[in-house]
VEXDREN-2710 file (C-alpha; in Angstrom, 1 decimal):
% VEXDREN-2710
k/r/px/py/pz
1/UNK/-14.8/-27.7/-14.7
2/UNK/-12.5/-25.6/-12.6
3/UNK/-13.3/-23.2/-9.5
4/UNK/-12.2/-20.3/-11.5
5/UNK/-14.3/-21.2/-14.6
6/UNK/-17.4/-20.4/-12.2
7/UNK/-15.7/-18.0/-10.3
8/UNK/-18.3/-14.5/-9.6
9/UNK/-17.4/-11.2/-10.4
10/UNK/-18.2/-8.4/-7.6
11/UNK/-15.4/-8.5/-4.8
12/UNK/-15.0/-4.5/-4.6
13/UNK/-15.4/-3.7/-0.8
14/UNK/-13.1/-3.4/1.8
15/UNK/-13.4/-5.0/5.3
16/UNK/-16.2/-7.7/3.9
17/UNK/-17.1/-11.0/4.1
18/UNK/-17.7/-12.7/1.1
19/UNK/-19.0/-16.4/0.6
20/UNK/-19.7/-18.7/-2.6
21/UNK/-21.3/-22.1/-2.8
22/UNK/-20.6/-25.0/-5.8
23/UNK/-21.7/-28.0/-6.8
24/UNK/-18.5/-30.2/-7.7
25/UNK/-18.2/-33.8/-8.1
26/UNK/-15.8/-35.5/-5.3
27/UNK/-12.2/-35.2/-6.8
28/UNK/-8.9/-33.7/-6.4
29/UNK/-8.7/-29.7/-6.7
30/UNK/-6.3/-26.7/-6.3
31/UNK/-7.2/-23.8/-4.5
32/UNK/-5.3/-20.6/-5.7
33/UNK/-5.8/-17.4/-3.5
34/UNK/-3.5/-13.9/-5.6
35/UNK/-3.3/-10.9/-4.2
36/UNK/-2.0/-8.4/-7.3
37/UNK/-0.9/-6.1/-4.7
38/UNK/1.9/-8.9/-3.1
39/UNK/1.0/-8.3/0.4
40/UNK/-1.7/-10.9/1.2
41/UNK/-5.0/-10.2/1.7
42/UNK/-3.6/-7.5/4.3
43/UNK/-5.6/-3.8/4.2
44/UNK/-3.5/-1.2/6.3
45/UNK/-2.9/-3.4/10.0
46/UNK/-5.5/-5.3/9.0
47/UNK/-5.2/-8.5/7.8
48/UNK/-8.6/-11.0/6.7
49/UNK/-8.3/-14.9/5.7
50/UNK/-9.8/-17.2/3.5
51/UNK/-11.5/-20.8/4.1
52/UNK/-12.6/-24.0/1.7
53/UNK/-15.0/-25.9/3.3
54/UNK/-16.3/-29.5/1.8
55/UNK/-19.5/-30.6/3.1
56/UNK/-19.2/-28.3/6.3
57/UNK/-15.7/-29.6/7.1
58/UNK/-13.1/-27.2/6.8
59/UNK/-10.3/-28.4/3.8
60/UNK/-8.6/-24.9/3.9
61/UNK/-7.7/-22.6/5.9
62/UNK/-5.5/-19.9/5.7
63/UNK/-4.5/-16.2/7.2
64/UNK/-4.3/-13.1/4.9
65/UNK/-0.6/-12.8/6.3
66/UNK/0.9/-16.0/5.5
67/UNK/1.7/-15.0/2.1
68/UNK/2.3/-12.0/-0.1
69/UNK/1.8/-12.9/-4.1
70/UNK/-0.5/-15.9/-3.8
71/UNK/-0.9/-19.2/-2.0
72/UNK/-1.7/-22.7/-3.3
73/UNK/-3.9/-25.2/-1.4
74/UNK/-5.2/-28.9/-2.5
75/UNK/-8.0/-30.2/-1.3
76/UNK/-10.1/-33.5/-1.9
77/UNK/-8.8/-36.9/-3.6
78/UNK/-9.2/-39.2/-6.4
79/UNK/-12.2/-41.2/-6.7
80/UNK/-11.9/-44.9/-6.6
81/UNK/-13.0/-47.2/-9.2
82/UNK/-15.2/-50.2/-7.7
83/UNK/-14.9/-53.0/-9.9
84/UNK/-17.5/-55.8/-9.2
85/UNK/-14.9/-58.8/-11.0
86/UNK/-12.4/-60.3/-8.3
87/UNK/-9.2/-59.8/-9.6
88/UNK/-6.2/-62.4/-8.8
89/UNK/-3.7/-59.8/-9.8
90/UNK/-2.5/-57.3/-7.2
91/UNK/-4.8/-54.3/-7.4
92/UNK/-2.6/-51.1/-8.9
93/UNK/-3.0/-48.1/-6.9
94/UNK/-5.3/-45.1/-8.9
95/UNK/-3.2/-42.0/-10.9
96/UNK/-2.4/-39.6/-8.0
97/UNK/-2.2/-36.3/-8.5
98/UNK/1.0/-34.2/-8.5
99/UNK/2.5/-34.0/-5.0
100/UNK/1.3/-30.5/-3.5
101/UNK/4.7/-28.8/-2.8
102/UNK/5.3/-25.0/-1.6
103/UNK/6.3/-21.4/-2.9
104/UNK/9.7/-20.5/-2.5
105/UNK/11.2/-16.7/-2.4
106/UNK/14.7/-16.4/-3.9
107/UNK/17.7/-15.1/-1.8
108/UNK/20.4/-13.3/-3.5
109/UNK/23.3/-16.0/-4.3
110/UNK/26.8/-13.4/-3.5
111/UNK/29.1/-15.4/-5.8
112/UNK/26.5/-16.2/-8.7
113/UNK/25.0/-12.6/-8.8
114/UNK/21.3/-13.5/-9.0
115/UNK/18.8/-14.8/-7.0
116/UNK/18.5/-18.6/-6.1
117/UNK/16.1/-20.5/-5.1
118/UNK/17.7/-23.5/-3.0
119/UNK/15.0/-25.7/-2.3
120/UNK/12.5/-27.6/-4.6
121/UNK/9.0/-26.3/-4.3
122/UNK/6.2/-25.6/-6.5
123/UNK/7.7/-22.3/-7.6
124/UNK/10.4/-19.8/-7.5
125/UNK/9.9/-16.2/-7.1
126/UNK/13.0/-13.3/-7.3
127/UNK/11.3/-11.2/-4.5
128/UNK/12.8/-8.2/-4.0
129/UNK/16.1/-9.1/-5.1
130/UNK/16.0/-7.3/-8.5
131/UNK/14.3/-4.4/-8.0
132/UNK/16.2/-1.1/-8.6
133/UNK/15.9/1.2/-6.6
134/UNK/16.3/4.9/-6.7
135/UNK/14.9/7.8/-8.5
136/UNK/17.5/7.8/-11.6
137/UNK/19.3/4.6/-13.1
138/UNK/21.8/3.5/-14.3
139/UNK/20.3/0.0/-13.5
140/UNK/23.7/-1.4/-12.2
141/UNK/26.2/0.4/-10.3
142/UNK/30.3/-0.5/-10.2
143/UNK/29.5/-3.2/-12.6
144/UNK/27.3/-5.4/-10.8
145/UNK/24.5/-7.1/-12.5
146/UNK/21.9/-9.6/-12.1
147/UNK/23.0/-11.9/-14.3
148/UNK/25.0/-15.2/-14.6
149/UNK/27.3/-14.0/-17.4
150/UNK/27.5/-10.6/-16.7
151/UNK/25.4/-9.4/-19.3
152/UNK/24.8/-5.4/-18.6
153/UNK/21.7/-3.3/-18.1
154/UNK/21.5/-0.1/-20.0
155/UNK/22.8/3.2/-18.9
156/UNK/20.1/5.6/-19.0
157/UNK/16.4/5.7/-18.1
158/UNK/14.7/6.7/-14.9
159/UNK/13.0/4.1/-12.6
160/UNK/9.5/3.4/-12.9
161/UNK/9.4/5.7/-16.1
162/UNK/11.4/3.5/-18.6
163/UNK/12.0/-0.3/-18.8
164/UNK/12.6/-2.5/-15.7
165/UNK/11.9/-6.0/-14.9
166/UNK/10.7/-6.0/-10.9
167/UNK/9.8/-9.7/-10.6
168/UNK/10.5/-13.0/-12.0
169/UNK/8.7/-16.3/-11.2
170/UNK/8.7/-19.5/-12.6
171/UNK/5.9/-22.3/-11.5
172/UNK/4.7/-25.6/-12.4
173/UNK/1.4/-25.5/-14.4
174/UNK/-0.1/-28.5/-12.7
175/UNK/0.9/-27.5/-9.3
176/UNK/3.0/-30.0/-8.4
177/UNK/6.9/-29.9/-7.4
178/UNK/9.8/-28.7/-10.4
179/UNK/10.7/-31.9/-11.9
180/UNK/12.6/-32.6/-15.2
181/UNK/9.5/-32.5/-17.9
182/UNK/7.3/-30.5/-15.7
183/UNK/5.2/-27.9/-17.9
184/UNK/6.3/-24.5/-16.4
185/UNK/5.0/-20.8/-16.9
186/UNK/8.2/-17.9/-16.6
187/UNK/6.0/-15.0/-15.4
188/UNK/7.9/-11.5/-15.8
189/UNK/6.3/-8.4/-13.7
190/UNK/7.6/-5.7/-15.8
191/UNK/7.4/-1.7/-16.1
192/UNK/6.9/-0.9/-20.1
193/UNK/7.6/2.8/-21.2
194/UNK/4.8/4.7/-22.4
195/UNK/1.8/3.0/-23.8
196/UNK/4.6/0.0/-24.4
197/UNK/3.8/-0.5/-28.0
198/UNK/7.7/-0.1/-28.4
199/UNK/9.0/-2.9/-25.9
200/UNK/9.9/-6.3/-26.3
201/UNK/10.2/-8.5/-23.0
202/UNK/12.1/-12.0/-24.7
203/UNK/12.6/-15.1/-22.4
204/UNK/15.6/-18.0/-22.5
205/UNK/16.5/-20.7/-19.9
206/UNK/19.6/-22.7/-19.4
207/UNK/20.3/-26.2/-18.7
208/UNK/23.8/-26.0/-18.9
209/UNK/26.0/-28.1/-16.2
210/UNK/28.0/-25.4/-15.7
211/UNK/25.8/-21.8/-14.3
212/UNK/28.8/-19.8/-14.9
213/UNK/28.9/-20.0/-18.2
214/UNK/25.8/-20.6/-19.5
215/UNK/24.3/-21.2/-22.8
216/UNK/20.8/-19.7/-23.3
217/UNK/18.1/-21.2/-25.2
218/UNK/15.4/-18.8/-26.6
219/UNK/12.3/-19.9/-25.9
220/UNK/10.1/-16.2/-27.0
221/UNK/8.9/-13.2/-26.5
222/UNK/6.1/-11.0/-25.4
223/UNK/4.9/-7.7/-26.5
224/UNK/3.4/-5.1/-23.4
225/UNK/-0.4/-4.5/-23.8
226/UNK/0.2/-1.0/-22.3
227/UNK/2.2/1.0/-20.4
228/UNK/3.2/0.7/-16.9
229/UNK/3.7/-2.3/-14.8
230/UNK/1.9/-5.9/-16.1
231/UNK/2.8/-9.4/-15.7
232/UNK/4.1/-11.1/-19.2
233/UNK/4.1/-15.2/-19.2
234/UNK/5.2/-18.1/-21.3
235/UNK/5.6/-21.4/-20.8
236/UNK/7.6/-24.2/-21.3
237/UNK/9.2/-28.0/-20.7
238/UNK/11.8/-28.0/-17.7
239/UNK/14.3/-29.7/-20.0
240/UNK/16.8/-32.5/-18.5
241/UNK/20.1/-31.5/-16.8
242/UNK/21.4/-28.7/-15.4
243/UNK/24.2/-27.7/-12.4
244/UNK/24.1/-31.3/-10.1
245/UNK/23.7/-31.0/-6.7
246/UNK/23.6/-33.5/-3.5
247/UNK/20.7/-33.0/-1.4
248/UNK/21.5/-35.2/1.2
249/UNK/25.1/-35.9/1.8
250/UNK/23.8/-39.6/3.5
251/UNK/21.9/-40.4/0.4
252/UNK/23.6/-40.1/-3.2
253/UNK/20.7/-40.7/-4.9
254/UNK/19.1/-38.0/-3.8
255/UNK/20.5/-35.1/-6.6
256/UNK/18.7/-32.0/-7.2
257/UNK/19.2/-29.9/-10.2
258/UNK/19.6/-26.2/-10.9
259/UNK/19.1/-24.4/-13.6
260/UNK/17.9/-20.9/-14.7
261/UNK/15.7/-18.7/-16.6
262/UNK/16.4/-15.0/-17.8
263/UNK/14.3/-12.2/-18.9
264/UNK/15.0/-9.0/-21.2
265/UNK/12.9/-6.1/-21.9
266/UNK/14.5/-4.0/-24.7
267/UNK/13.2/-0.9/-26.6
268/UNK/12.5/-1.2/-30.1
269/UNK/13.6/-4.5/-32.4
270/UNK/10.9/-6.9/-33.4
271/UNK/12.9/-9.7/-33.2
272/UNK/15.4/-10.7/-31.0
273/UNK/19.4/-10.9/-31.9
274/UNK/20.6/-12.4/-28.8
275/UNK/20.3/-13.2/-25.3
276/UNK/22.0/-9.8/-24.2
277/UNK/20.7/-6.9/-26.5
278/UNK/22.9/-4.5/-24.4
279/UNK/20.5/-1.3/-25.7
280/UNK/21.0/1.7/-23.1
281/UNK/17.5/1.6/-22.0
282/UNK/17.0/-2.3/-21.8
283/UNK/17.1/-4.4/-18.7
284/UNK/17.7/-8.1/-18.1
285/UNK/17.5/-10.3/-15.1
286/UNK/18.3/-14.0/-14.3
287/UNK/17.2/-16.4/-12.0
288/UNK/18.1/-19.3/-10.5
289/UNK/16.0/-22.6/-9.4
290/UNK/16.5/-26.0/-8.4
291/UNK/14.4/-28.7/-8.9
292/UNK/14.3/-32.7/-9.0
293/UNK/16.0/-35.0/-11.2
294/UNK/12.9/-37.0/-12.9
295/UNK/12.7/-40.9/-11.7
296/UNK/12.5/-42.1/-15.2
297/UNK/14.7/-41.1/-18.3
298/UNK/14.0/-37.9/-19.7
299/UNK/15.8/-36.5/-23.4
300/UNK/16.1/-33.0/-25.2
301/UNK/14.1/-34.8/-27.9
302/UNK/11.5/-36.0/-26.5
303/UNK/10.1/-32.9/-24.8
304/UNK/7.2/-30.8/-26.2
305/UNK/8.4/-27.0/-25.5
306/UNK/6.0/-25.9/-27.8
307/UNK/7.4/-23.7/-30.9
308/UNK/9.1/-20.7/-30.1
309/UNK/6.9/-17.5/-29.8
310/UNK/9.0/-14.7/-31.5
311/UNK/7.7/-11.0/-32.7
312/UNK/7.1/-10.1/-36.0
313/UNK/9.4/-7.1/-37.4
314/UNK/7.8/-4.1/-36.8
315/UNK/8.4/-0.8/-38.7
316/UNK/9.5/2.7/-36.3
317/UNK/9.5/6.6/-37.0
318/UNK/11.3/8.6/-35.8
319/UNK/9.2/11.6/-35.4
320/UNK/7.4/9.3/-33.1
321/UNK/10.3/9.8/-30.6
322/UNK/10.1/12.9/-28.3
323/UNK/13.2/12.2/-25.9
324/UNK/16.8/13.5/-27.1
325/UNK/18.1/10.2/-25.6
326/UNK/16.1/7.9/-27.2
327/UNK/16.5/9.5/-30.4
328/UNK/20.4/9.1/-30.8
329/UNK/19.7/5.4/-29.3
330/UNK/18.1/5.0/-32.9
331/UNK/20.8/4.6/-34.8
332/UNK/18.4/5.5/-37.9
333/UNK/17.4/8.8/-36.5
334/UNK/18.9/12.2/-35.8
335/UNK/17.9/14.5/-33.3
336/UNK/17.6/18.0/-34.6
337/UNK/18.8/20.6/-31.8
338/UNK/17.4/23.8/-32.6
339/UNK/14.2/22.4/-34.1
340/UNK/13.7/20.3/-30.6
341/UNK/12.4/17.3/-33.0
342/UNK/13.6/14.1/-34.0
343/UNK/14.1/13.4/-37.7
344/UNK/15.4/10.3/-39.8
345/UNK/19.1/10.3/-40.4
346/UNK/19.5/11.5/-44.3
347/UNK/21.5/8.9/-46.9
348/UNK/24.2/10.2/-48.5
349/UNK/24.8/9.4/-52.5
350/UNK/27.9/8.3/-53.0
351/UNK/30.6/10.4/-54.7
END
């Protein structure tokens, strides 16, 4: 039984105190506070707070401005088996639970091009860093990119009209710190054009030891549920590997890793082609993020990923399509000038 599970529905007022009391049995938990709007739980100047109390002593405590997406608390411990049969063996200590660890934001890394994340923490989060700005796109200008083999976003569309990718996170499912064979969810905050029935958003990572000429590893896609923006997530293994790097240079045992996830949203196409589909109104984004090299031996083979999530082929029309642009982007279509309509592209019989 989570927190969540029981969680009320109800919370609609502004400037309100709101309280909820549960019966749980005495173990470990994770207290997650999001705020959908990424500025706290801030109204205006206003700013409230939230507070976890266990048996009238406060376990958490926290201020609505000391974070922006969500926050991550853990409260409570293990229960301890009592065994009544002395034991002449050393006593083992009990299963803890993953090592609470904290939110990092990304900073934009000048020489790789994306954001980074450069210390270990229970997530990574691109901030700001890859949000275009400006009424009209292109979504690069002079050739710069957000991506680690400068792999291009398309030429044409109009910000928060057509496709975009605003954020990127990746986080541990359990909680705990990234660590090689973690189970991790990629969320992608995306924009989807029109009612989004025509976007694909796919997602790859790369272990490679090398970030500037990575190898990407499909791991699936997503299909928008509407238009607008929405978060799309998928998860998967943190595989072994990755770019080495010292953390301490007293300690050479102590190596952290980095390695990197991309997203691409893309119009049209069921199923992927590549890592870099390079359409004019599609939009890809990496991101870099460190984490810890496992204490125990961990192998490509042995990890469950899970099986790939891909799209089944879907079938378009091009009367559908009501924009000049996105008709000639359809290589199958033909937009018809004086009749203001687009129309599919007529095969010719061979001579």
């Amino acid at each position: 039984m989570t927190l969540e599970q029981m969680r009320p529905i109800g919370y609609d007022k502004i400037k309100a105190d709101f309280s909820d009391t549960f019966c749980i049995p005495k173990d470990r938990y994770t207290f997650t506070m999001t705020d959908t709007y990424g500025d706290g739980m801030c109204y205006q100047e206003t700013c409230g707070s939230h507070t976890v109390s266990v048996d009238g002593v406060t376990a958490v405590s926290v201020n609505g401005d000391e974070f922006t997406w969500n926050k991550v608390d853990t409260f409570g411990s293990c229960p301890v088996e009592n065994t009544s049969t002395p034991s002449q063996q050393p006593t083992q200590p009990p299963t803890q639970s993953p090592t609470p660890a904290s939110d990092q934001v990304a900073t934009f890394d000048n020489d790789l091009r994306v954001p980074k994340c450069l210390d270990v923490g229970a997530s990574c989060e691109s901030g700001n860093s890859i949000i275009k700005t400006g009424d009209d796109e292109p979504f690069y200008v002079a050739g710069e990119t957000n991506t680690l083999d400068n792999c291009k976003d398309g030429v044409s569309g109009t910000y928060q009209s057509d496709e975009s990718i605003e954020k990127i996170t990746v986080r541990t499912v359990n909680g705990g710190q990234l660590v090689e064979g973690t189970r991790v969810r990629i969320e992608a905050y995306i924009h989807a054009f029109q009612e989004g029935e025509e976007d694909t958003v796919d997602f790859y990572y790369t272990n490679t030891a090398s970030l500037s000429n990575p190898s990407w590893n499909y791991i699936g896609s997503k299909e928008p549920s509407r238009g607008g923006f929405q978060t799309l997530s998928i998860e998967y293994t943190l595989p072994a590997g990755g770019m080495s790097m010292r953390q301490s240079i007293w300690d050479s045992s102590k190596l952290i890793l980095m390695q990197a996830v991309r997203v691409n949203i893309r119009w049209r196409g069921g199923q992927y082609s590549n890592s870099c589909s390079g359409g004019n109104y599609d939009d890809v984004d990496d991101m870099v993020f460190t984490i810890l090299k496992s204490d125990h031996d961990i192998s490509e083979e042995t990890l469950d990923s899970g099986p790939s999530v891909a799209i089944s082929p879907k079938t378009y029309t091009c009367e559908s399509i009501q924009d000049p642009g996105r008709c000639r982007e359809d290589s199958s279509c033909r937009w018809r000038r004086y009749q203001s309509k687009c129309q599919p592209r007529r095969s010719r019989a061979p001579r």
